[in-house]
Z-matrix of the N, CA and C atoms (Angstrom, degrees):
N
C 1 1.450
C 2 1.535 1 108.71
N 3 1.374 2 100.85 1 152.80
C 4 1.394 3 106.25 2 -176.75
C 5 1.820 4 105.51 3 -74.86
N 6 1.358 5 117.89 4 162.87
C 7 1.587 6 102.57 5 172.27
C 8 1.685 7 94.93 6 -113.27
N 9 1.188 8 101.18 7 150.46
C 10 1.689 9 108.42 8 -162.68
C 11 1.699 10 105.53 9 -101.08
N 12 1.197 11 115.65 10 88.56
C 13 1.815 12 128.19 11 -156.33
C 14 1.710 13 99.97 12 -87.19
N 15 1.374 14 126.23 13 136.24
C 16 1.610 15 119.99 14 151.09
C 17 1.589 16 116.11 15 -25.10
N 18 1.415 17 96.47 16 -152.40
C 19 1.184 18 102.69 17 -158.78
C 20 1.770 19 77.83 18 -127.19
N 21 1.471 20 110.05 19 144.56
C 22 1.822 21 134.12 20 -149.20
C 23 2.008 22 81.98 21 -86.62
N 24 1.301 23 102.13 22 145.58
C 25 1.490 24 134.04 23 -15.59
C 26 1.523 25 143.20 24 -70.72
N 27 1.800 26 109.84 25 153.34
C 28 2.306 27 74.54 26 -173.77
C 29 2.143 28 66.67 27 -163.10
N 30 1.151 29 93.08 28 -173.11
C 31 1.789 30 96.53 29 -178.57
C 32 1.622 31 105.86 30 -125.99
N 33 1.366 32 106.75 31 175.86
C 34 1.149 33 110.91 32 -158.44
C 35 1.992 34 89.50 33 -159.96
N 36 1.798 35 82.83 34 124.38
C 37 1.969 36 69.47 35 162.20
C 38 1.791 37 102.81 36 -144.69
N 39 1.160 38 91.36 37 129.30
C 40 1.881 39 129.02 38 -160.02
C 41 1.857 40 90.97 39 -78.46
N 42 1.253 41 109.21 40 116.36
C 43 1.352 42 138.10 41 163.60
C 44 0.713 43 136.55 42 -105.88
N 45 1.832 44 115.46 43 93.95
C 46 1.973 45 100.58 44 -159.47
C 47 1.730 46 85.78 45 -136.12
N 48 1.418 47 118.49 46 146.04
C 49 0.851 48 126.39 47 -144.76
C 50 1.428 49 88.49 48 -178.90
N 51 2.119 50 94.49 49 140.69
C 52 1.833 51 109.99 50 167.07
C 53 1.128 52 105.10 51 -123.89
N 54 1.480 53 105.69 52 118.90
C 55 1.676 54 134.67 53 175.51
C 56 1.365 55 109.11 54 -56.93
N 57 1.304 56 110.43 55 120.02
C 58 1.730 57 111.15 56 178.97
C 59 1.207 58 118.69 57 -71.37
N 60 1.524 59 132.43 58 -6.49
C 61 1.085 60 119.14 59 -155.49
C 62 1.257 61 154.11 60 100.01
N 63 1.315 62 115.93 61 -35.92
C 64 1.409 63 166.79 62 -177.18
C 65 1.515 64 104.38 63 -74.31
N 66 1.459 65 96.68 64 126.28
C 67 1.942 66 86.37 65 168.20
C 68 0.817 67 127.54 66 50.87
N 69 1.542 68 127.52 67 38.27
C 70 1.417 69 123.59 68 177.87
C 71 1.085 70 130.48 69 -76.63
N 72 1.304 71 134.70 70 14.03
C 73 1.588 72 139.03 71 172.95
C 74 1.087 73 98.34 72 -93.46
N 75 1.605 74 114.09 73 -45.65
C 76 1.821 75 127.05 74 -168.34
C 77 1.765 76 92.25 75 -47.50
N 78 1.432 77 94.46 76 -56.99
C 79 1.648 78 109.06 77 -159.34
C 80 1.742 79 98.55 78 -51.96
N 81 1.156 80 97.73 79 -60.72
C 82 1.813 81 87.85 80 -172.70
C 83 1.828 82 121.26 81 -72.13
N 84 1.372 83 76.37 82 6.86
C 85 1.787 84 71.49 83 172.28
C 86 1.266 85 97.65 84 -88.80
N 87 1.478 86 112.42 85 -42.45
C 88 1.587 87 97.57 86 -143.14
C 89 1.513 88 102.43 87 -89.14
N 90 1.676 89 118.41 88 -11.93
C 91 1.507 90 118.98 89 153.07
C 92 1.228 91 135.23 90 -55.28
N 93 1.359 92 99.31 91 -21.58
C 94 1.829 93 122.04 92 169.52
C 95 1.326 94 94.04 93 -54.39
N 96 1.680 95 99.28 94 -61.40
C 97 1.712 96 107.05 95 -155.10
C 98 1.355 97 133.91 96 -71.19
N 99 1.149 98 89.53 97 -23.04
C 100 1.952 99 129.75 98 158.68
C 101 1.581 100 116.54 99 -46.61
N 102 1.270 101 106.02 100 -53.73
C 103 1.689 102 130.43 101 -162.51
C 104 1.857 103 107.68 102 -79.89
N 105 2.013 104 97.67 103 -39.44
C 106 1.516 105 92.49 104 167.36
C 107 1.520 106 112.13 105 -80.31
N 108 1.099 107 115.54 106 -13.34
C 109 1.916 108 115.26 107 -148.06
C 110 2.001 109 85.18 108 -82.86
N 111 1.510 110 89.00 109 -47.18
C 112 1.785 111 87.36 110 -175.57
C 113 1.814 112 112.14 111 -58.74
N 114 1.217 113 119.86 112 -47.04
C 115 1.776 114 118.74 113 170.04
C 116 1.724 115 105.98 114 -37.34
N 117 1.159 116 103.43 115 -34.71
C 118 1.557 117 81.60 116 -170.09
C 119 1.572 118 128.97 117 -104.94
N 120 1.620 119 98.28 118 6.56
C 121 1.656 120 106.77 119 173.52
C 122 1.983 121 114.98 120 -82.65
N 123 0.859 122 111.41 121 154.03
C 124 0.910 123 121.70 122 -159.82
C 125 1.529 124 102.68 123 -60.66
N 126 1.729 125 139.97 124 144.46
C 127 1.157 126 122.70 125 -165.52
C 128 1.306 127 162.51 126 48.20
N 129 1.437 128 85.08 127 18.92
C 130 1.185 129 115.82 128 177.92
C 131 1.606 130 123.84 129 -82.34
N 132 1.337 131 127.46 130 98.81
C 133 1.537 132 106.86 131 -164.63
C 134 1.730 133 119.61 132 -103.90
N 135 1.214 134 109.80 133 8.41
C 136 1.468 135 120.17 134 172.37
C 137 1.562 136 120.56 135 136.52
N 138 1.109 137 113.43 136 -174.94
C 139 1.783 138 128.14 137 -179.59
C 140 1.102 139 117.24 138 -133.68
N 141 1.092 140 109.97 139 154.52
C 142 1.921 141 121.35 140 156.98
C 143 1.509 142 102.61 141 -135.43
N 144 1.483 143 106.38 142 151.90
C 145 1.185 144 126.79 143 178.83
C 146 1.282 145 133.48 144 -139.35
N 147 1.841 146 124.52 145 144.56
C 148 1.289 147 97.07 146 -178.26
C 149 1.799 148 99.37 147 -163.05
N 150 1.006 149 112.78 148 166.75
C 151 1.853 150 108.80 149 -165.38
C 152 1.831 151 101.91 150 -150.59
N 153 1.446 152 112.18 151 113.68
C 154 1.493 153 135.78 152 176.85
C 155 1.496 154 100.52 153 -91.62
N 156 1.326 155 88.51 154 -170.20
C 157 1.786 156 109.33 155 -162.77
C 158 1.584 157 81.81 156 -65.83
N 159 1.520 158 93.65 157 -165.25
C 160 1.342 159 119.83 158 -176.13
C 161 1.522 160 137.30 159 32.30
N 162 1.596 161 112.39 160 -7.96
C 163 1.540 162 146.03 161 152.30
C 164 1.362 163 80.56 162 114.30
N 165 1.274 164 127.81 163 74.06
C 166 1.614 165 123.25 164 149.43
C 167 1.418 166 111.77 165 -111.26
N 168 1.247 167 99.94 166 117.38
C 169 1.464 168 119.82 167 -174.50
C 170 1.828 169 106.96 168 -94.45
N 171 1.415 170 128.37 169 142.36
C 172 1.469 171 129.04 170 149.09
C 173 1.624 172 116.89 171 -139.08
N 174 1.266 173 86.82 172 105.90
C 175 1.878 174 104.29 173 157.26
C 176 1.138 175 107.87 174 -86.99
N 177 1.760 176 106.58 175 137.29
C 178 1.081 177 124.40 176 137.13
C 179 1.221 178 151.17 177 -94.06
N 180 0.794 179 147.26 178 92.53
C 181 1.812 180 122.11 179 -167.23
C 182 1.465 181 122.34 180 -116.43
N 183 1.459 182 112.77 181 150.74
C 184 0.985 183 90.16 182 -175.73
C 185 2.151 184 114.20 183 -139.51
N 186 1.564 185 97.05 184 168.94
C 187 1.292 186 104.50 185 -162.23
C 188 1.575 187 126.82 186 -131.01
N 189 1.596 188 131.29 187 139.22
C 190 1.078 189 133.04 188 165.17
C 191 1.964 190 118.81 189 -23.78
N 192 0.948 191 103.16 190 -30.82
C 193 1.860 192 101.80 191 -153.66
C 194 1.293 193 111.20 192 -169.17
N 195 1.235 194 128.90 193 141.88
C 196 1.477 195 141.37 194 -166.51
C 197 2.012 196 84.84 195 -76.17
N 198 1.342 197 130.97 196 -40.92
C 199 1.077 198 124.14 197 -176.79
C 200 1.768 199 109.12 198 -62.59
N 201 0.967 200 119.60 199 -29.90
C 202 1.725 201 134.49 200 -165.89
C 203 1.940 202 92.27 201 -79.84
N 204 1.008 203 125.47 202 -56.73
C 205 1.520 204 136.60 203 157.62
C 206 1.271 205 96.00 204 -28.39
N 207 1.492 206 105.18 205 -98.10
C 208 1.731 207 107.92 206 -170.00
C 209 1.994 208 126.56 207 -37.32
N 210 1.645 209 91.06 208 -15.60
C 211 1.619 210 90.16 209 175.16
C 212 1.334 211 103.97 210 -77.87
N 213 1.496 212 119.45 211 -45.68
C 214 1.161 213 126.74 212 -167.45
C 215 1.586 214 110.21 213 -62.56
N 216 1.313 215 106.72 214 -31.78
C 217 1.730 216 95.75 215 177.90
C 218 1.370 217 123.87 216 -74.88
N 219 1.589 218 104.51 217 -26.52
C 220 1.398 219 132.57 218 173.14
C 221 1.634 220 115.03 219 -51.01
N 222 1.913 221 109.45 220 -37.40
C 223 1.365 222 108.46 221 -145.62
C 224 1.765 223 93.91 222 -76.92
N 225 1.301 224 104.56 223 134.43
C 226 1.542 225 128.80 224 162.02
C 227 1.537 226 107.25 225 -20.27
N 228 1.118 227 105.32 226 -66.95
C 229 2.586 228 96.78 227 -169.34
C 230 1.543 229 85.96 228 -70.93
N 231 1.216 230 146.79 229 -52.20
C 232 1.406 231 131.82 230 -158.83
C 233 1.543 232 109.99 231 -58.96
N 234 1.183 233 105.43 232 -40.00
C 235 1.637 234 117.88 233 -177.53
C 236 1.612 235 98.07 234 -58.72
N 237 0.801 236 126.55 235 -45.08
C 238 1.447 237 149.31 236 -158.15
C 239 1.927 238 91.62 237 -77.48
N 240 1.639 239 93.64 238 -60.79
C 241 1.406 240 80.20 239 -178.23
C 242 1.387 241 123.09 240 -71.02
N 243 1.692 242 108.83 241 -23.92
C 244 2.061 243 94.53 242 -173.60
C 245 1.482 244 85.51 243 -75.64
N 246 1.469 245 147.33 244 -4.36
C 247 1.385 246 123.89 245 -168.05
C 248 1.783 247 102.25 246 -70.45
N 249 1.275 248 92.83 247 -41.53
C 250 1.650 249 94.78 248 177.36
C 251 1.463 250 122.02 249 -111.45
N 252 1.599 251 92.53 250 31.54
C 253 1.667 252 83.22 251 154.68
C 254 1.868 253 90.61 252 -107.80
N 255 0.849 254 123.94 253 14.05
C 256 1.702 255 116.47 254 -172.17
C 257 1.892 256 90.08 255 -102.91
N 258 0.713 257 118.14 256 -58.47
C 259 1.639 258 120.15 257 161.11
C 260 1.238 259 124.75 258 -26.18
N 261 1.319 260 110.68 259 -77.48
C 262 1.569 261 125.91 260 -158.58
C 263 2.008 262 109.06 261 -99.37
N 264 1.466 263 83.24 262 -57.51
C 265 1.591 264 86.95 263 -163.43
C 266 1.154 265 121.15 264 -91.70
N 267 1.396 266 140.19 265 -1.25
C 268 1.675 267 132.28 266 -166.23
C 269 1.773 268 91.38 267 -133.75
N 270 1.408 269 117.23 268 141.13
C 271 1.256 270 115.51 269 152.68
C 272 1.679 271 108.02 270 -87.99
N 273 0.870 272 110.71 271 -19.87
C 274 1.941 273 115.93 272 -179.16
C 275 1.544 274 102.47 273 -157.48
N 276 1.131 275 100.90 274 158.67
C 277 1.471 276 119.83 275 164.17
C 278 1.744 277 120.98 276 -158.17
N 279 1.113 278 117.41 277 154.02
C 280 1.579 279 124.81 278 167.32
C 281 1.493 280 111.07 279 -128.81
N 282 1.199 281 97.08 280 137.32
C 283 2.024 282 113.41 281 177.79
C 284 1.476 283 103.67 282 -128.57
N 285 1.731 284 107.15 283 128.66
C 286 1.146 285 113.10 284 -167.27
C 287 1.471 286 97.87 285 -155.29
N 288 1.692 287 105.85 286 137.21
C 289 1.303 288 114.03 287 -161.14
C 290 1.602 289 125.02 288 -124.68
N 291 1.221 290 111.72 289 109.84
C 292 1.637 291 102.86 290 -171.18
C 293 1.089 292 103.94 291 -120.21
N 294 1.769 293 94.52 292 176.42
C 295 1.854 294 107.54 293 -175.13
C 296 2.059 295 86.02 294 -109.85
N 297 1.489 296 103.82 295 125.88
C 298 1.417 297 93.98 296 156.58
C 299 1.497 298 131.72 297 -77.57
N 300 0.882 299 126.88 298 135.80
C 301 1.665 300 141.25 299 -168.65
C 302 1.492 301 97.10 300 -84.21
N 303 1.085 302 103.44 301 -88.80
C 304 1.547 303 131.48 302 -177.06
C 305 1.602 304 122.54 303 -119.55
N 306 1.474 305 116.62 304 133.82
C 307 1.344 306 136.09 305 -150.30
C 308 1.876 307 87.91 306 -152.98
N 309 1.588 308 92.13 307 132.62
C 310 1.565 309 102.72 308 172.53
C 311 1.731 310 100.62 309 -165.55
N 312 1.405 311 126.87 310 165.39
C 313 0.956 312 114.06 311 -165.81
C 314 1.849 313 107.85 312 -159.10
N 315 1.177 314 101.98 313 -161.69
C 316 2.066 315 92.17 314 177.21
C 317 1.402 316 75.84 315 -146.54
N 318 1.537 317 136.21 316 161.85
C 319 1.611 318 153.14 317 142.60
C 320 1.608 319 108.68 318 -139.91
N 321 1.582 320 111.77 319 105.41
C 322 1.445 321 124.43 320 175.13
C 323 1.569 322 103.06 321 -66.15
């Protein structure tokens, strides 16, 4: 699904990452748990998601404020969760953080 964003400017930080394999119930739980925990921090305006061959995963999500980000990296279960996604679930990952400028789109 598309995530349905304001109107630009707003931020966005790009999560792309290859799933080891490992623990995959753990993994989708705690992405479950991930997906509600982020709805309810402050500035938070949504995600998109999507998963290719070889377990390459990219989230996006996106947010009000570079400060609304920094809470989110801050918050206690997330910490908890990249601790064990560095463990269990990712052989690699990259996190990368932008300000959107401009956003436009087509819907048939």
């Amino acid at each position: 699904m598309i995530a349905t964003t304001p109107e630009a400017p707003y931020w966005a930080v790009i999560f792309t990452a290859i799933f080891s394999g490992r623990e995959e119930a753990e993994y989708a739980e705690t992405a479950e748990a991930m997906v509600t925990l982020a709805h309810t921090m402050p500035g938070f305006l949504g995600y998109e998601s999507a998963q290719g061959e070889g377990g390459l995963e990219i989230t996006v999500s996106y947010w009000e404020s570079e400060d609304a980000i920094r809470a989110w990296k801050r918050q206690a279960d997330h910490i908890a969760a990249q601790k064990r996604g560095r463990e269990a679930f990712y052989s690699a990952y990259t996190i990368r953080v932008a300000r959107v400028e401009r956003a436009y789109g087509f819907r048939a």
